[in-house]
C-alpha positions as a printed Julia matrix, in Angstrom:
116×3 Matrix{Float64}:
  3.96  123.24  130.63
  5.2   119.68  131.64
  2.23  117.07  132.8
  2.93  113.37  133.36
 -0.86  111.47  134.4
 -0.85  108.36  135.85
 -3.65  106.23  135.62
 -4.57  102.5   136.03
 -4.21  101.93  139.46
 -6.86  100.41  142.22
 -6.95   97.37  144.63
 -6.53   93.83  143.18
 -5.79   90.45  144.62
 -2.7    88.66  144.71
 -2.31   87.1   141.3
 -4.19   89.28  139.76
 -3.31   92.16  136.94
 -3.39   95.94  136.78
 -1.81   97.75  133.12
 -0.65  101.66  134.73
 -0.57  104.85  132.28
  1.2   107.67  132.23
  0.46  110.3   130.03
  2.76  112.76  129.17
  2.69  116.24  127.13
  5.12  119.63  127.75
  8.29  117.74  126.41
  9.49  115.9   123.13
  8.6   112.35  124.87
 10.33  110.43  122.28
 13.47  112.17  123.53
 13.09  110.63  127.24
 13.95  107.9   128.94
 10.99  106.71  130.98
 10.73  104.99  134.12
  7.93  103.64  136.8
  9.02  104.13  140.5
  7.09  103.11  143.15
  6.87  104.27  146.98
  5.38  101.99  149.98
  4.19  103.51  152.96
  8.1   103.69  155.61
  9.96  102.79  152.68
 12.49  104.65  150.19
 10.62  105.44  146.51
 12.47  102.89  144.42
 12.91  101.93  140.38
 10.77   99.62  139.19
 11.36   99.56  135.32
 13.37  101.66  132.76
 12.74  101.65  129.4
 14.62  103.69  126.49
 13.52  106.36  124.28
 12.75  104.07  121.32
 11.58  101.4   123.44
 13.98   98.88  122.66
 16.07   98.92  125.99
 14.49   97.66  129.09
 15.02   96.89  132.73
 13.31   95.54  135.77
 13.87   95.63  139.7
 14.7    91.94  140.56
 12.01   91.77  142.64
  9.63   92.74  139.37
 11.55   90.51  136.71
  8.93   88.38  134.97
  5.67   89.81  136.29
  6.23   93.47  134.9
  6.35   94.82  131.55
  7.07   98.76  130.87
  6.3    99.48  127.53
  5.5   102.62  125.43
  3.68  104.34  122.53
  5.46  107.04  121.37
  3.08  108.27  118.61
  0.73  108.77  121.93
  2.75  110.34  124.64
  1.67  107.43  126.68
  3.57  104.93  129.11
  2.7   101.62  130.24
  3.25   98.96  132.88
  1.61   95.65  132.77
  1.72   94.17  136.12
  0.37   90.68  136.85
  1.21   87.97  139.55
  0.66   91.05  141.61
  1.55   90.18  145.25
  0.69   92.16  148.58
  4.7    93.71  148.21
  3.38   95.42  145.28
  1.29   97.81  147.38
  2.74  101.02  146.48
  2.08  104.25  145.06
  3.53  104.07  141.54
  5.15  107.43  139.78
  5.6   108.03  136.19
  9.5   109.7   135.63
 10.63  111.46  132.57
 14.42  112.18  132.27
 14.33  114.51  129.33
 18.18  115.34  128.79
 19.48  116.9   132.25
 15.45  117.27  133.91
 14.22  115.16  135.48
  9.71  115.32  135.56
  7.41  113.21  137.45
  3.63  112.33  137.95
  1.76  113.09  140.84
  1.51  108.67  141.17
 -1.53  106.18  141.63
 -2.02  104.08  144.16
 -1.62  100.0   143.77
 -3.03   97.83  146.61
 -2.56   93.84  146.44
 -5.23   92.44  149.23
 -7.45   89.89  149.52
């Protein structure tokens, strides 16, 4: 059976940093391509960062470029995103995707708030 966990997320102020999870079992994760979305409340879920199977390839939203890093451990199932600069556009919830060959899996998300 296929779970993807996010964790890591939680209010923070503008400027400051949150590092999101995802941790994955059910699938060969070293296979997948793996990608953060994120969702904010009347807007379209949209792709945040990409990052390939052997973690070599990478790629950010514009709006992202610089203040995110995706990043992943493949001997522990587990996916990253290091967010800092956070700003109050940020708010989101943020969803863990898996494309393993022609599936596609994803997390149940964690919630990101950037308030003061």
């Amino acid at each position: 059976q296929v779970h993807l966990v996010e964790s890591g997320g939680g209010l923070v102020q503008p400027g400051g940093s949150l590092r999101l999870s995802c941790e994955v079992s059910g699938f060969v994760f070293s296979r997948a391509i793996m990608n953060w979305y994120r969702q904010a409340p009347g807007k379209e879920r949209e792709l945040v960062a990409g990052i390939s199977s052997n973690g070599r390839g990478t790629a950010y939203a514009d709006s992202v470029k610089g203040r995110f890093t995706i990043s992943r451990d493949n001997t522990k199932n587990t996916l990253f995103l290091q967010m800092d600069s956070l700003k109050p556009e940020d708010t989101a919830f943020y969803y863990c995707n898996a494309q393993a060959g022609t599936v596609n899996y994803w997390g149940p998300g964690t919630q990101v708030t950037v308030s003061s």
